[in-house]
C-alpha positions as CSV (number, residue, x, y, z in Angstrom):
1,X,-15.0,6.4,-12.5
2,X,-12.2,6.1,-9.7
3,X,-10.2,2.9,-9.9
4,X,-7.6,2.1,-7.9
5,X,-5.9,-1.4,-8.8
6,X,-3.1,-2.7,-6.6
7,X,-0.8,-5.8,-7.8
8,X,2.7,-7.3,-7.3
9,X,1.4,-9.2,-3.9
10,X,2.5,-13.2,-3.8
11,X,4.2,-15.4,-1.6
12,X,7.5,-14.6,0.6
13,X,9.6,-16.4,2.8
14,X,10.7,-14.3,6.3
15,X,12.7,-11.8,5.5
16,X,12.3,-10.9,2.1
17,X,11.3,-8.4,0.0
18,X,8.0,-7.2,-2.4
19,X,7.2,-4.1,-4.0
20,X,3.3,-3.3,-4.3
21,X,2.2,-0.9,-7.2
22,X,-1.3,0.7,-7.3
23,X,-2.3,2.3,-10.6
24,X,-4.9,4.9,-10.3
25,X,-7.1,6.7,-12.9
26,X,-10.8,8.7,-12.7
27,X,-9.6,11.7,-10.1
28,X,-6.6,14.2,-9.6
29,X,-4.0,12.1,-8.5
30,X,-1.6,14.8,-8.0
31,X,-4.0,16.6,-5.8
32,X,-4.5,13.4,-2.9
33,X,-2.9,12.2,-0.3
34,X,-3.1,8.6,-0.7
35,X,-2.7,5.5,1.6
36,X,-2.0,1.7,1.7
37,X,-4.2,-0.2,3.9
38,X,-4.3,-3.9,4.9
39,X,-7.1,-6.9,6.4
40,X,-5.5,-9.7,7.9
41,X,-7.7,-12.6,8.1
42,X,-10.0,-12.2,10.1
43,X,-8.8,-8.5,11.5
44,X,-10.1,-5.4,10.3
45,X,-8.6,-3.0,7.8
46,X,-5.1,-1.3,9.4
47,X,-3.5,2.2,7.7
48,X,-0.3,1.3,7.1
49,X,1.1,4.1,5.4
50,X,-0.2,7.5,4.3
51,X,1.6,9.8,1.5
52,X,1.2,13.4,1.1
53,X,0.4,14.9,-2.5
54,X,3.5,15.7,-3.6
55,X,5.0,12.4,-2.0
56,X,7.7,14.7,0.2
57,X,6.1,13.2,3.3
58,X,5.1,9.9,4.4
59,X,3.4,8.2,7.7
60,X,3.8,4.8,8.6
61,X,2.1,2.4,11.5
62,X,5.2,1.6,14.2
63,X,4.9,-2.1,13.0
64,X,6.3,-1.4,9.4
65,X,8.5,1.8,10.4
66,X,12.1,1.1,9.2
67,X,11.2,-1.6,6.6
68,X,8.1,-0.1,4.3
69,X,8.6,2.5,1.9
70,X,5.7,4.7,0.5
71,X,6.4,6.5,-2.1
72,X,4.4,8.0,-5.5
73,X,4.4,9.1,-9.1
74,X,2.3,11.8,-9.8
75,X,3.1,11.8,-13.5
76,X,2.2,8.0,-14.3
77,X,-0.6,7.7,-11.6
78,X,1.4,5.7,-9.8
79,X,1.8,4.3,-6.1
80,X,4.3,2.1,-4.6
81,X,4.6,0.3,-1.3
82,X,8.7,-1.3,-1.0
83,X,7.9,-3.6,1.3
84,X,11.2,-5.1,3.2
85,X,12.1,-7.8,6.0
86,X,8.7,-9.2,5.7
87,X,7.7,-10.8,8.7
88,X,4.6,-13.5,8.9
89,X,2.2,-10.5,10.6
90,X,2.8,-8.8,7.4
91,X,0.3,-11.4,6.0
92,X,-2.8,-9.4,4.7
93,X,-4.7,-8.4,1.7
94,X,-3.1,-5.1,0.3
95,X,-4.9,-2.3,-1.0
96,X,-4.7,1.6,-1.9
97,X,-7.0,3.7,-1.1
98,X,-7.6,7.8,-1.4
99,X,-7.2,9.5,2.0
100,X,-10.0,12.0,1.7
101,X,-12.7,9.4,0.9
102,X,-11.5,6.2,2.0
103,X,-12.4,5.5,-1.7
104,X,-10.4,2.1,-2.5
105,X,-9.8,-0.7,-5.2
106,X,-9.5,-4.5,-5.1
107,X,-6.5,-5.9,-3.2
108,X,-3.7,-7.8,-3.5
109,X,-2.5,-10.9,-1.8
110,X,0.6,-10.9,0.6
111,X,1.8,-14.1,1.9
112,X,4.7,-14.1,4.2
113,X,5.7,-17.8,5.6
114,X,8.5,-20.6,5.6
């Protein structure tokens, strides 16, 4: 079975920093483009960043350009979201998904506020 499980999400003042990991098993990792997505309250989901297989190239929405980094490692299974100068908008459950299927896990909780 596919699972995708995202962690590292808590609580953040303005300005700071989190890094969000997604650890994925049951598919050929290597062999998909992957994405983080996010659902503020009450919004729906938003792409937020989009990776290509072998993690050389990497697409982000114009609200997190400059202060999200996507980046992948294809030989632990592994996903990462460096997530920088948090801003209260940033608020949002966090969660990877496979591009080609949409296929995602459970989130995780980001909380940026004063």
């Amino acid at each position: 079975d596919v699972q995708l499980q995202a962690s590292g999400g808590g609580w953040v003042q303005p300005g700071g920093s989190l890094r969000l990991s997604c650890a994925a098993s049951g598919f050929a990792f290597s062999n998909t483009v992957m994405s983080w997505n996010r659902q503020a309250p009450g919004k729906e989901p938003e792409l937020v960043s989009r990776i290509s297989k072998g993690g050389v190239n990497a697409w982000y929405t114009d609200s997190v350009k400059g202060r999200f980094t996507m980046s992948r490692d294809n030989g632990k299974n592994m996903l990462y979201l460096q997530m920088n100068a948090l801003k209260p908008e940033d608020t949002a459950v966090y969660f990877c998904a496979k591009d080609d299927d949409h296929t995602r896990g459970p989130g995780t909780l980001v909380t940026v506020s004063s």
